[in-house]
TORLUMKE-179353 format. One record per residue (C-alpha): x, y, z; chain; residue number from 1. Coordinates in pm, 1 decimal. Layout:
<node east="X" north="Y" up="Z" marvo="A" miza="NUM"/>
...
This chain:
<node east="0.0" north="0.0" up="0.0" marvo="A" miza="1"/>
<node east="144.4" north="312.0" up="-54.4" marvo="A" miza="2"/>
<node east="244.6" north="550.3" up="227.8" marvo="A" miza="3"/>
<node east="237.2" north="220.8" up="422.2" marvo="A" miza="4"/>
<node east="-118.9" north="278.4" up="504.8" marvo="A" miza="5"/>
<node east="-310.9" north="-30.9" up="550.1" marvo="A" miza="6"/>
<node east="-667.5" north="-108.3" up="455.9" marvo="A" miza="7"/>
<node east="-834.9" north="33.9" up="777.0" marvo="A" miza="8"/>
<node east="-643.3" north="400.1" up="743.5" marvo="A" miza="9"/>
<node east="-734.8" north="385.0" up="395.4" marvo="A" miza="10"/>
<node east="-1130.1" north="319.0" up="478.2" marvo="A" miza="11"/>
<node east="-1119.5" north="579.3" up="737.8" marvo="A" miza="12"/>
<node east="-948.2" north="900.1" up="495.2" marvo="A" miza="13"/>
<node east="-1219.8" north="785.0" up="212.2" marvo="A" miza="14"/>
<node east="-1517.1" north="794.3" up="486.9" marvo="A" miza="15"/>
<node east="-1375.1" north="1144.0" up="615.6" marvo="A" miza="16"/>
<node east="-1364.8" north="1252.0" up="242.8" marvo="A" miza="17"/>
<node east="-1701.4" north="1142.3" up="206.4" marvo="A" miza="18"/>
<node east="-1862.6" north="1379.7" up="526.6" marvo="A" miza="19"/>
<node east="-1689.0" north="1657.3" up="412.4" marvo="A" miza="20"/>
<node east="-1694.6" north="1664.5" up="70.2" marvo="A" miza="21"/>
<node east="-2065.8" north="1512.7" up="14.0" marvo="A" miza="22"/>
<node east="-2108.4" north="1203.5" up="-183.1" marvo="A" miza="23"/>
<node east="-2257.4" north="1474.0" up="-523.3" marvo="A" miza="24"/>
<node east="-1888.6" north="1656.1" up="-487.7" marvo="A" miza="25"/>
<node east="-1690.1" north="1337.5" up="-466.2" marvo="A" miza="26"/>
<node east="-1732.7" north="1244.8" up="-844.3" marvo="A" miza="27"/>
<node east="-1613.1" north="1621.7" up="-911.2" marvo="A" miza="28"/>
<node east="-1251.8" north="1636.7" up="-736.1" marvo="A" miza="29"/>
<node east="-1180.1" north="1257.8" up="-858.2" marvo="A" miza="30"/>
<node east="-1235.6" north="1403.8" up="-1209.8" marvo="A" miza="31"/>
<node east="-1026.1" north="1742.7" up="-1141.6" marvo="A" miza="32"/>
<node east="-734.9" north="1500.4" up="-995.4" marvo="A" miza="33"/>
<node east="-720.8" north="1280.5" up="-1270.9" marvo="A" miza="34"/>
<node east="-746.2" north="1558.8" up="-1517.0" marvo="A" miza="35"/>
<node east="-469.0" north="1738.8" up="-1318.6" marvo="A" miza="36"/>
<node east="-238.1" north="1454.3" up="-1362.4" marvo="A" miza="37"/>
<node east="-291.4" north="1406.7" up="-1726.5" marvo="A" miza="38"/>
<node east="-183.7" north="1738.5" up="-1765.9" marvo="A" miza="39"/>
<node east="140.2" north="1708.8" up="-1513.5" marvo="A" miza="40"/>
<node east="219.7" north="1398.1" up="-1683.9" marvo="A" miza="41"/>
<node east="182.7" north="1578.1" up="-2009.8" marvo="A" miza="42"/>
<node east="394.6" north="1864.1" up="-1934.5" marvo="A" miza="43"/>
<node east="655.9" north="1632.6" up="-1806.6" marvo="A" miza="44"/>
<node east="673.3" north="1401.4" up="-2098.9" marvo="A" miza="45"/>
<node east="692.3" north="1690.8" up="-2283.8" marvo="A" miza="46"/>
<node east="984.6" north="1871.6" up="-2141.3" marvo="A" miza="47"/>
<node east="1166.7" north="1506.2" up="-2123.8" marvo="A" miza="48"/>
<node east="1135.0" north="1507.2" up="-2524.2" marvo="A" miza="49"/>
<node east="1259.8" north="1892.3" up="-2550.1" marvo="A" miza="50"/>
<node east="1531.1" north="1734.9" up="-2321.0" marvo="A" miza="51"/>
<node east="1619.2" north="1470.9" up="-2503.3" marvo="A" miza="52"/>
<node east="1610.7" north="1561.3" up="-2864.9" marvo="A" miza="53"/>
<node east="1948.9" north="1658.4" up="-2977.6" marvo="A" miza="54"/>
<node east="2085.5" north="1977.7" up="-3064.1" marvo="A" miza="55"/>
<node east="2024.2" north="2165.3" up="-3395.2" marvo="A" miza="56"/>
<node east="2353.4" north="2145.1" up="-3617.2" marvo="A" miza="57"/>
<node east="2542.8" north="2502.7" up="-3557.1" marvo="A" miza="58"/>
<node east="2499.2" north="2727.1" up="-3854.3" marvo="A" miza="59"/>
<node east="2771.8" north="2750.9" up="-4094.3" marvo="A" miza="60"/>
<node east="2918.8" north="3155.3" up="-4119.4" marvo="A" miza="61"/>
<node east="3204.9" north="3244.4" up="-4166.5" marvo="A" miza="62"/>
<node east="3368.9" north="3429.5" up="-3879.8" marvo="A" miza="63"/>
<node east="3506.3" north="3738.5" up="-3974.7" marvo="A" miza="64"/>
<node east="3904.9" north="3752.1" up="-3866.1" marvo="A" miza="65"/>
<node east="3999.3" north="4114.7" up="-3618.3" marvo="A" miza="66"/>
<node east="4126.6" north="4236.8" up="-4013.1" marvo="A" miza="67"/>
<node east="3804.6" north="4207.6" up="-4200.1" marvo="A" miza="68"/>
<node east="3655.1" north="4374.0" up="-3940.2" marvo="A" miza="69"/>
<node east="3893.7" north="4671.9" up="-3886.4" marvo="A" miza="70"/>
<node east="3854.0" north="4739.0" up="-4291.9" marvo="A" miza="71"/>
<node east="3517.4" north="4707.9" up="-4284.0" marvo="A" miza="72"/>
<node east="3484.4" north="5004.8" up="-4051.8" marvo="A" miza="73"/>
């Protein structure tokens, strides 16, 4: 179990839930929980694949030696 709660801790946060949240409400927050961690797990997968894609190639200029630049000016 996780949080090493066992089955009677578990029965007794679900019944608390359940006198102050209502049993009409109950349906609500399980919905906005699971739709929060869609969207965590979302955002996370997506910043592991910015991560993890590799670099764009460096773009090919040519670098201007000190004596270009001082006749250019």
């Amino acid at each position: 179990m996780p949080f090493n709660l066992g089955f009677g801790e578990l029965l007794l946060i679900m019944v608390i839930f359940l006198l102050v949240f209502g049993a009409k409400r109950l349906p609500e927050i399980g919905g906005a929980m699971g739709k929060g961690i869609r969207e965590f797990k979302r955002s996370m997968r997506e910043v592991n694949d910015e991560i993890e894609r590799p670099a764009p190639p460096p773009e090919q200029r040519r670098i201007q030696a000190p004596e270009d630049q001082q006749r250019l000016s």
